[in-house]
N, C-alpha and C positions, 0 to 999 in steps of 0.2 A: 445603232440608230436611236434615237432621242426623240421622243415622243411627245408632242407639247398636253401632258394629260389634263392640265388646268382648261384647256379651251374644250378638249372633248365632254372636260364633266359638263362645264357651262354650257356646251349644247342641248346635252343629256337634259337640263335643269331645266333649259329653255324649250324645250319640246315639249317636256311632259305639263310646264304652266301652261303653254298652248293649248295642246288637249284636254288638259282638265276644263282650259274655261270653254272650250268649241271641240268637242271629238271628232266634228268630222272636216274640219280647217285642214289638215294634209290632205286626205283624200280628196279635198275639192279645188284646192291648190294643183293637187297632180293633175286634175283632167286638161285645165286651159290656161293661156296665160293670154291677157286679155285687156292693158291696161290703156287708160284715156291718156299717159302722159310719156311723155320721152325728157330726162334729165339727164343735161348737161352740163357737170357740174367739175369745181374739183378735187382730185387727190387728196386733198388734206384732210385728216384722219377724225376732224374735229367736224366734219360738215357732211355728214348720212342725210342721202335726198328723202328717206322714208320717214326715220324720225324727225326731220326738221318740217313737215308736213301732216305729220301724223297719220300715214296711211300704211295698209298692211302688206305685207310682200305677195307681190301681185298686183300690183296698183300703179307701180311707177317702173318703164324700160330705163336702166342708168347708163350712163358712160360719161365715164369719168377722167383726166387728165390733167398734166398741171398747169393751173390759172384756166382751166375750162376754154380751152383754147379752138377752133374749129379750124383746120388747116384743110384746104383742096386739096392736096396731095397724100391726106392720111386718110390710107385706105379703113384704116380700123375703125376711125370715127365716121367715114362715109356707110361704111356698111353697115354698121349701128343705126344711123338715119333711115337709111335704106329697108332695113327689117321694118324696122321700126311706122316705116310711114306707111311701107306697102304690104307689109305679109301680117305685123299688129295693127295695123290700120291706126293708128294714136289722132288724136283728134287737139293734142297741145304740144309743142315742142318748147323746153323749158331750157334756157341758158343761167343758168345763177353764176354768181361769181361771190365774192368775199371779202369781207373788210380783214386786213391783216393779211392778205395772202403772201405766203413767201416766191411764190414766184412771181409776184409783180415785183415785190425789192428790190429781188434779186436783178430783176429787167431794168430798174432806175440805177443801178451800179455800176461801174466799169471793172469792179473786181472780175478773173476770171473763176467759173465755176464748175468749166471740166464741160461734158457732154454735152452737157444740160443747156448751154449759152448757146447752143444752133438752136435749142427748143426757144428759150426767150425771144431769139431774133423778134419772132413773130408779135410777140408784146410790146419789141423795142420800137418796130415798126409802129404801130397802134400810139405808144407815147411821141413821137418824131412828128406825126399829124395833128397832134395838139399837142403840141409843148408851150409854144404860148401861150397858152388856155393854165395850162399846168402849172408851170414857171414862171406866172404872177401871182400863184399864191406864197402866203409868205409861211408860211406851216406846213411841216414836211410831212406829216398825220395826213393834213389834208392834202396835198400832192398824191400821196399813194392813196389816198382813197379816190380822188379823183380818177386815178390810172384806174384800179378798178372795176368804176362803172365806165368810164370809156373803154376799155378792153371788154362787157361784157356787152354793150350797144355794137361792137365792130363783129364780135363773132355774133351776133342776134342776125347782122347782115350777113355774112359768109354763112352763115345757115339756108338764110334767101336765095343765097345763088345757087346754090346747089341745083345739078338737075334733078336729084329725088323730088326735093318741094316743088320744083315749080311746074314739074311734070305730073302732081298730085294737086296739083292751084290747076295746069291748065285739063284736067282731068274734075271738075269740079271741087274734088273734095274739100271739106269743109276742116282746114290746116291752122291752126295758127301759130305763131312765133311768138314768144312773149319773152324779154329780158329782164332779170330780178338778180337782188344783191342779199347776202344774209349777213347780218351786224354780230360775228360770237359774242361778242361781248355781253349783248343783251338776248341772244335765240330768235330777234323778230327777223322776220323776211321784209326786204323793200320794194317794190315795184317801179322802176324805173322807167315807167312808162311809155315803155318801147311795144309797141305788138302788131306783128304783120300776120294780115289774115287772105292776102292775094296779091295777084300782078299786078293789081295798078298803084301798089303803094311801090314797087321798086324804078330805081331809074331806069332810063334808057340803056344803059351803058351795059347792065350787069343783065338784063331782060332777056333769054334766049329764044330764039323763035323753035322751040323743039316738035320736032315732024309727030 
């Protein structure tokens, strides 16, 4: 069996610069975990929701996927929510998405890509509703970046439907939804100006009357 020893030294490394600068950061790490944010971000290996934020482990609940996609029928990401709103109590739910993302590309293509293309559907969907909006730009940069702030405004709503949130909206709590894009190129975060903080911002359509 093969051992990846490089990553275990660099824990090693990384634990003990921790301690040295705060001794008691484990210990008070292990008691609770307690944070104000839930990030929904994705996969790609270049976009860590803690360092692109700057906060410490403990600080942000993640779940991650490719193109940060929120699917009603995926139970992994409901139940992330679910922890997240009712047993962390979070107080922001954060969708980020990415300029460059290969799973958006991959969704403006017709090539096939094996498993993965039943995952895209859901993007391709999301481009099909604006494709006119899309398909009058004449720069293809700008296309797929357009795809991925509309792909991260449609899961910002399929967040909203959910019954976690809107059973945590009709429960008072004090929830918000907020959609944000992060540029690699330059490390800034964008705000997209998207953020739902109760049921009177949703439609009628999507609105559940929950007992």
């Amino acid at each position: 069996m093969k051992v990846l020893k490089k990553l275990f030294e660099k824990n090693r490394e990384w634990a003990e610069t921790i301690k040295s600068e705060n001794p008691d950061f484990f210990t008070d790490l292990a008691q609770l975990q307690a944070p104000d944010y839930l990030w929904i971000g994705c996969s790609d290996s270049r976009v860590s929701a803690n360092q692109i934020v700057n906060l410490k482990p403990g600080e942000v609940f993640v779940h991650r996927n490719i193109a940060n996609v929120v699917v009603h029928t995926d139970l992994n990401c409901l139940s992330v929510i679910q922890f997240a709103v009712e047993v962390l109590q979070v107080k922001h739910i954060i969708v980020c998405g990415h300029y460059g993302c290969g799973g958006i590309k991959a969704a403006m293509e017709n090539d096939t890509h094996g498993l993965i293309d039943n995952w895209l559907r859901h993007i391709k969907d999301v481009y099909r509703y604006h494709q006119n909006e899309i398909d009058a730009l004449q720069d293809e940069d700008k296309k797929l970046q357009m795809l991925c702030e509309k792909n991260v405004v449609e899961q910002v709503a399929n967040v909203c439907h959910t019954t976690v949130v809107q059973e945590a909206w009709r429960a008072g709590r004090a929830l918000s939804v907020h959609g944000w894009i992060y540029d690699i190129a330059d490390g800034i975060l964008n705000d997209l100006d998207i953020c739902v903080s109760g049921l009177d911002q949703l439609s009628s359509t999507h609105l559940l009357n929950i007992a």
